[in-house]
N, C-alpha and C positions, 0 to 999 in steps of 0.2 A: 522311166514310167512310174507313175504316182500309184502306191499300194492302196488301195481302199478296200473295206471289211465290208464283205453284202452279206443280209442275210436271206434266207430263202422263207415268202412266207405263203406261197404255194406250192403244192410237190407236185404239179405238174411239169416245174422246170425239173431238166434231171431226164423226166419219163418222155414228155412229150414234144416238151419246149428244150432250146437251150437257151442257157443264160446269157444275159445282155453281153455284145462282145463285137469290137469293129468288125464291117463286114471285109473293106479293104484296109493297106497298110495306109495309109493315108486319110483313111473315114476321119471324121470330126467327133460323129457322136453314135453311141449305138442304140438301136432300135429299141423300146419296150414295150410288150404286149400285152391286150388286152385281159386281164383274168379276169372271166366272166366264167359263170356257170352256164350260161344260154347264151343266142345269139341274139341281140336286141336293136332296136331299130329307134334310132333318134329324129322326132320330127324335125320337121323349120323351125331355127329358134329354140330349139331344146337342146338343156347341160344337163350330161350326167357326173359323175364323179365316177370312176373307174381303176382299180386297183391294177397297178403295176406288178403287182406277186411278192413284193420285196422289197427293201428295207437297204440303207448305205450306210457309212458311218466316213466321211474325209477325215475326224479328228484332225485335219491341220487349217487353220484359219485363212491359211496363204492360198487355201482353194475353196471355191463354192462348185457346185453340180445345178445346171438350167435343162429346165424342159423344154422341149420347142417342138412343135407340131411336124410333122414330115410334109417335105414339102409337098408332093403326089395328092396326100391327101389333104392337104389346106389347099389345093388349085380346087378339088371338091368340095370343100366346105368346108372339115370336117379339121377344126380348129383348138385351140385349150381357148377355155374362159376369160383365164387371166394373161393371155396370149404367151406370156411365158413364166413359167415356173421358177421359185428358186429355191434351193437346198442349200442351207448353209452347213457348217464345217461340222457344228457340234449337234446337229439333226438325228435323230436313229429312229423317226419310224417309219411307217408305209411310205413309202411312195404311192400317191392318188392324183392323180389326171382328170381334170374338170374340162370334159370332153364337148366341145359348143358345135352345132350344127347352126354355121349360118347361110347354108345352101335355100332353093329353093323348094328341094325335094329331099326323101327323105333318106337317111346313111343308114346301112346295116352294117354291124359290127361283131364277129366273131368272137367265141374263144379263140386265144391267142393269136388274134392279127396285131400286129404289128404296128401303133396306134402315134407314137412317140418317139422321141430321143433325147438320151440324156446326152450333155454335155460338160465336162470340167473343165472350170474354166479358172486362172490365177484371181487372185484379189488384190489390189492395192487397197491398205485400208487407210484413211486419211484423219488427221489432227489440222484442225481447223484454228486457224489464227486470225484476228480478228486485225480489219485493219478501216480506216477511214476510209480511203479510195482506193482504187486499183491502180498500176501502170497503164497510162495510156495504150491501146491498140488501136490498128488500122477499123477492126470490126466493132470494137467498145463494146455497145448493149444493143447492136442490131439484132433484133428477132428475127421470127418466121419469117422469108421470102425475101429476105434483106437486100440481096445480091440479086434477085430475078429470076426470070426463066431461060436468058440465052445469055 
């Protein structure tokens, strides 16, 4: 299991909240809640930016940390901005969730619901070598829909 340094920058985790943590042995990714002071209501089409409470540090390169919307709530609408977050190795500050309502109606949001998930995920990081052409493949430079629909 990969050591990562959180820091707390709500003190509601602790009191009210617990800190981000799988819920099964098997989960992927754990939950992060809303820290709001009130409960607010996103219309159609409205982002807000909303504080995770805290703060990570991976300090190893070999790992990055992604946000991704829960799925429950993106079948409602209730999505990130940039569809998915990234937290790199050498990152330390807030975590903040650019929270997109693309539903029809509008999403209310708690203190501390449960809004997100973070995931750590390996990196291959790559050195790019420059070449004239590529090895031939079967798919070469087929794009979008290449292959069909059946």
């Amino acid at each position: 299991m990969l050591d990562v340094a959180l820091k707390i920058l709500d003190p509601r985790f602790g009191e009210l909240w617990p800190l981000p943590s799988y819920a099964t042995d098997a989960s992927a990714g754990m939950d992060l809640r809303a820290c709001l002071d009130d409960e607010i209501e996103l219309a159609p089409g409205e982002t807000r930016m909303i504080s995770a409470g805290i703060s990570i540090y991976l300090a190893n390169p070999g790992y990055a940390a992604m946000l991704l919307p829960r799925s429950g709530l993106g079948a409602k609408g209730l999505v990130l901005g940039n569809l998915v977050g990234l937290i790199d190795a050498d990152y330390q500050g807030a975590i903040v969730m650019a929270c997109w309502n693309r539903a029809e109606s509008p999403i209310r949001i708690a203190p501390g619901d449960r809004i997100a998930q973070l995931v750590i995920v390996p990196i291959a990081r790559a050195k790019f070598r420059l070449v004239e052409q590529f090895d031939t493949t079967l798919r070469g430079s087929g794009g979008y829909g290449h292959t069909g629909l059946r």
